[in-house]
C-alpha positions in Angstrom: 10.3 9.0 -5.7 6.8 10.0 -4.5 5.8 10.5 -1.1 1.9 10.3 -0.2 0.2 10.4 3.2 -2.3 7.4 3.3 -4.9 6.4 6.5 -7.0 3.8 7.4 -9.9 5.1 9.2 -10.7 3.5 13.1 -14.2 2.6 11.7 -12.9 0.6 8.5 -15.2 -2.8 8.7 -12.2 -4.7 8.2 -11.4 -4.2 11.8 -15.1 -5.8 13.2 -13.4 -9.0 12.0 -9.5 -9.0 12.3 -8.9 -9.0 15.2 -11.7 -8.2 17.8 -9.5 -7.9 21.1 -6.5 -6.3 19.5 -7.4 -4.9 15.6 -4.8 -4.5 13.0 -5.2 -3.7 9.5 -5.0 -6.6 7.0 -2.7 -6.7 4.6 -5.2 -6.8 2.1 -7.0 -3.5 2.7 -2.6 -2.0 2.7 -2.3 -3.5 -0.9 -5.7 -2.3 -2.1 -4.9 1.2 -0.4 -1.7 2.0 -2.3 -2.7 0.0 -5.7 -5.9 3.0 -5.4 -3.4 5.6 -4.4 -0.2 4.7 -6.9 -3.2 4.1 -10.1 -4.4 7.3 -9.3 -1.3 8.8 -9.7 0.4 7.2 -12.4 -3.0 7.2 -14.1 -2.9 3.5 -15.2 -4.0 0.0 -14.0 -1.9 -2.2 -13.0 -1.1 -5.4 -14.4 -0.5 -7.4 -10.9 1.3 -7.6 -7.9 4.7 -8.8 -8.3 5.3 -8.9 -4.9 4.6 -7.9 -1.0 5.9 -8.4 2.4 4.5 -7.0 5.6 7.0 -6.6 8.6 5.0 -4.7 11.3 1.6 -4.2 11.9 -1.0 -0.8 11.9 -3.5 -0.6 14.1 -7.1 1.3 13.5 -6.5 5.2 12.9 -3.0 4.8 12.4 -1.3 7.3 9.3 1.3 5.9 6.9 3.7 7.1 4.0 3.3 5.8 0.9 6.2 5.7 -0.8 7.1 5.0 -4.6 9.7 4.2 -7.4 8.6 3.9 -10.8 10.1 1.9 -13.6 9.0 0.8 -17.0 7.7 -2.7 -15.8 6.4 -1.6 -12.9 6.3 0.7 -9.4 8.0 -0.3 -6.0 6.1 1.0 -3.3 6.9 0.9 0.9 4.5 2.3 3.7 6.1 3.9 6.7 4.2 5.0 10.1 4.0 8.4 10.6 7.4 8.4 12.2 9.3 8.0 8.8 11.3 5.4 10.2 9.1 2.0 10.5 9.1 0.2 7.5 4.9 -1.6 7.7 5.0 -3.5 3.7 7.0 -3.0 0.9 6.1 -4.7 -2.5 6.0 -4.5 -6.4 2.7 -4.0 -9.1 2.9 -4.7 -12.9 2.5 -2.2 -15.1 0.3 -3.3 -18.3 3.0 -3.7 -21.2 2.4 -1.1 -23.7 1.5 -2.1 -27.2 4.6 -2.1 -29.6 7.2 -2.2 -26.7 
């Protein structure tokens, strides 16, 4: 398991639109986030998202732990706040079969 610190800057433009009186990240810019983070890493693309869920939301500036499990069909991922302790999304990308395997 892997362990890498990931931020969403207060400025991001995502938050000019979602939502104005009380901004939180959208879940899109967390799965584009750790797909960068996990691809650059693993030094592959992935094939797809298997699956996601977010249970808590991050506001603008807020730190999180990207977390990681890799297996030969793909890499489990979870982001924590800063604390260690709140679980934010946890999902699944595809790795790109291999030829011959």
């Amino acid at each position: 398991m892997t362990r890498t610190a990931l931020s969403i800057p207060a400025d991001h433009p995502a938050f000019a639109g979602h939502f104005p009186t009380h901004p939180i990240v959208p879940g899109v810019v967390l799965l584009a986030l750790a797909q960068q983070a996990l691809e650059a890493q693993f030094g592959e693309v992935f094939a797809g998202l298997a699956s996601a869920k977010f249970l808590r939301p991050l506001g603008p500036g807020e730190a999180v732990w990207l977390t990681s499990t890799a297996t030969d069909t793909g890499v489990s991922f979870s982001l924590h706040r800063e604390d260690g302790e709140t679980l934010v999304a946890s999902g699944r990308f595809l790795r790109t079969p291999r030829a011959g395997g």
